[in-house]
C-alpha positions in Angstrom: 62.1 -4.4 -18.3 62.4 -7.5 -16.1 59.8 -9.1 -14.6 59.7 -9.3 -10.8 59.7 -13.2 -9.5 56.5 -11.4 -7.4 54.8 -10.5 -10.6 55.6 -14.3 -12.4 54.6 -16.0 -9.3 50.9 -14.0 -9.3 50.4 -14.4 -13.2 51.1 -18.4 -12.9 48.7 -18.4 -9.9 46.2 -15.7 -11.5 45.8 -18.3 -14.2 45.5 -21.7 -12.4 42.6 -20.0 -10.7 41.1 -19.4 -14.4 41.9 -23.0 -15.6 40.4 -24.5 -12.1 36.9 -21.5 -12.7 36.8 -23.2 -16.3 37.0 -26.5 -14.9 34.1 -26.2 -12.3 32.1 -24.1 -14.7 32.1 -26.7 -17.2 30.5 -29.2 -14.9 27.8 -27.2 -14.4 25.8 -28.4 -15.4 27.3 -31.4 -17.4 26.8 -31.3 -20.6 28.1 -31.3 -24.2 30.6 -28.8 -24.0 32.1 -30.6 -20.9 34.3 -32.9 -21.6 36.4 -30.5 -24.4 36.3 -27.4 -22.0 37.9 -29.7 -19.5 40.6 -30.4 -21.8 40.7 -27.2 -23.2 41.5 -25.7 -19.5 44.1 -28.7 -19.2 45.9 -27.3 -22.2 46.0 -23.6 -21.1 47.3 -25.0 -17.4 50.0 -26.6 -19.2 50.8 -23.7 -21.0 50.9 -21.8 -18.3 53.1 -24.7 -16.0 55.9 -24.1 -19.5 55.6 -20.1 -19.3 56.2 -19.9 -15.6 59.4 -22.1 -16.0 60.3 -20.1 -19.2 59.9 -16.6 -17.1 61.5 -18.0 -14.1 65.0 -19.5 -16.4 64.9 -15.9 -17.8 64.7 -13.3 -14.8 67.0 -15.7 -12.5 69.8 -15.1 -15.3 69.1 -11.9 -15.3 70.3 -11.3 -12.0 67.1 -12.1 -10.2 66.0 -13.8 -7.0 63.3 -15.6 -5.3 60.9 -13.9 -3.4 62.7 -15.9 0.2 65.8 -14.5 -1.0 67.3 -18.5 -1.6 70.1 -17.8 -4.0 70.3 -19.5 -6.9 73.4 -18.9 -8.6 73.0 -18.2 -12.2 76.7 -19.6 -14.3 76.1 -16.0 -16.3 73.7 -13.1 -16.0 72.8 -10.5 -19.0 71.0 -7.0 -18.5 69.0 -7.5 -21.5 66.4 -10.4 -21.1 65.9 -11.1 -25.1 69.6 -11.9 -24.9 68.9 -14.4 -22.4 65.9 -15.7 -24.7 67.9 -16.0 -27.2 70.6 -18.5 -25.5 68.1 -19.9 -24.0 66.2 -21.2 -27.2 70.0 -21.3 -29.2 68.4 -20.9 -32.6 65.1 -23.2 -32.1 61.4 -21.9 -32.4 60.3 -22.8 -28.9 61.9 -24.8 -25.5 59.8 -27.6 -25.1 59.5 -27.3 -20.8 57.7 -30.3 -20.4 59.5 -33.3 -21.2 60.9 -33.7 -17.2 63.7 -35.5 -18.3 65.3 -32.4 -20.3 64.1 -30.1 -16.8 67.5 -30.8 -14.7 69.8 -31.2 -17.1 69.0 -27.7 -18.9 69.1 -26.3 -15.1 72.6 -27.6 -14.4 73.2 -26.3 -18.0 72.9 -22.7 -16.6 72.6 -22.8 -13.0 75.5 -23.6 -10.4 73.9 -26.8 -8.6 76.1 -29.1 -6.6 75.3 -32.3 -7.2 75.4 -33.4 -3.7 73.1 -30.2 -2.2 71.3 -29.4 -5.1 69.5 -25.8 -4.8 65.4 -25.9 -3.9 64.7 -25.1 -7.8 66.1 -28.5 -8.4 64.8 -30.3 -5.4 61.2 -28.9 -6.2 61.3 -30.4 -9.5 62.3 -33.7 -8.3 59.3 -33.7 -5.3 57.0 -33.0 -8.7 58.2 -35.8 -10.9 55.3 -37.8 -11.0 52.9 -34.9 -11.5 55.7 -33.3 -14.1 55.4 -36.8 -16.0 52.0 -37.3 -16.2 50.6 -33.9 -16.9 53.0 -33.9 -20.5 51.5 -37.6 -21.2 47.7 -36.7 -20.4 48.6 -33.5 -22.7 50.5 -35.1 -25.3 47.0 -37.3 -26.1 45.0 -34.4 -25.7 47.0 -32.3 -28.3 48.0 -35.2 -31.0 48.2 -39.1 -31.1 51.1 -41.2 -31.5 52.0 -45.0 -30.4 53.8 -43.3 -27.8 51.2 -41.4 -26.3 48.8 -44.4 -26.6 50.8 -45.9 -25.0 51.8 -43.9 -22.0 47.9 -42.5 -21.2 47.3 -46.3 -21.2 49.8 -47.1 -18.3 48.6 -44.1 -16.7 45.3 -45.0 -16.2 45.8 -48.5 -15.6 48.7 -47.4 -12.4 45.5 -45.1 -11.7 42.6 -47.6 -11.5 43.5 -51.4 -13.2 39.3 -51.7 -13.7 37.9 -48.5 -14.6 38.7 -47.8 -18.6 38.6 -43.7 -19.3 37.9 -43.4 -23.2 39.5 -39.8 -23.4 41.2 -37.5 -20.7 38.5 -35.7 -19.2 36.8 -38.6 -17.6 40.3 -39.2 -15.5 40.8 -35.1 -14.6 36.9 -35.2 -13.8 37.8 -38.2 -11.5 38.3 -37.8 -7.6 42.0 -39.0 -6.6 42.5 -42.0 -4.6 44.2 -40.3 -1.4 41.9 -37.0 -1.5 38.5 -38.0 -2.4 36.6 -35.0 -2.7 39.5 -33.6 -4.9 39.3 -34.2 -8.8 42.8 -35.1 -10.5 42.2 -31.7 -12.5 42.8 -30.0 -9.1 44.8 -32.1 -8.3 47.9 -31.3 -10.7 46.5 -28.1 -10.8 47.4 -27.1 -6.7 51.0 -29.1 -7.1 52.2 -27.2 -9.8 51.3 -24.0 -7.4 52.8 -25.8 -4.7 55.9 -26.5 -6.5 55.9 -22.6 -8.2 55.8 -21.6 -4.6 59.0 -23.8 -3.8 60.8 -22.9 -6.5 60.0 -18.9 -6.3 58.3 -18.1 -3.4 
């Protein structure tokens, strides 16, 4: 059976409202479990940012729409969704949903997008760059370490605050942001990647 865009939208929301409960609940006091259940409900966010483009790829070539109606026109459409899975994942274990700069080109890939007009799946992705970007980094040095990573988290906090020097990830998501003040980074990413769900299938 395929899943209604009405039914992926809610289970992505459902569960950013789970990773922000975690979030709050393990400041609460602080103590410490705090600073790895802050991570540990950064991972499951992320995993549930990849999902909700994973579903979405899969019901929209299935035939499916957005919720507004806004068509996005599919270059093929199966009945059978584990035979859109299938092309979809050609042969590897996993689609790594992440890594923005993959994002657009795997959407042109299977979706008809002018590259003049664009379609708002597109365009919502683009708006979310930024937050795209540094959500894989900030998850990258939670999940493993490389040069790379090192690297990137580095420049991230340093473009975030040039002074301040966070020793692991939780200390910047338990940070307030520097336009919204009484709103942590955590949340921050947290209510774009609703925000930009919403755009791309609400």
């Amino acid at each position: 059976m395929i899943p209604n865009p009405e039914d992926i939208l809610k289970k992505f929301t459902s569960s950013i409202i789970d990773c922000n409960a975690l979030f709050f609940h393990c400041l609460n006091p602080i103590a410490k479990h705090t600073d790895a259940g802050i991570e540990a409900a950064f991972l499951q966010l992320v995993k549930s940012w990849e999902s909700f483009l994973e579903d979405c790829t899969l019901i929209l070539l299935c035939g499916k729409m957005p919720i507004s109606g806004n068509k996005i026109q599919p270059r093929f459409t199966l009945s059978n969704i584990e035979d859109v899975r299938k092309i979809i994942y050609n042969g590897n274990r996993f689609v790594d949903w992440i890594n923005y700069e993959n994002l657009i080109p795997r959407f042109k890939l299977f979706f008809e997008i002018d590259s003049n007009e664009e379609n708002h799946l597109t365009i919502a992705l683009k708006q979310s760059q930024t937050v795209i970007k540094n959500i894989r980094i900030i998850r990258n040095e939670i999940a493993h370490s490389s040069l790379t990573t090192e690297t990137q988290i580095k420049q991230l906090y340093k473009d975030f605050d040039p002074i301040q020097t966070f020793t692991r990830p939780s200390y910047f998501l338990k940070e307030f942001t520097k336009t919204i003040t009484n709103k942590t980074n955590f949340v921050y990413y947290s209510e774009s990647l609703e925000l930009t769900s919403k755009q791309i299938l609400g």
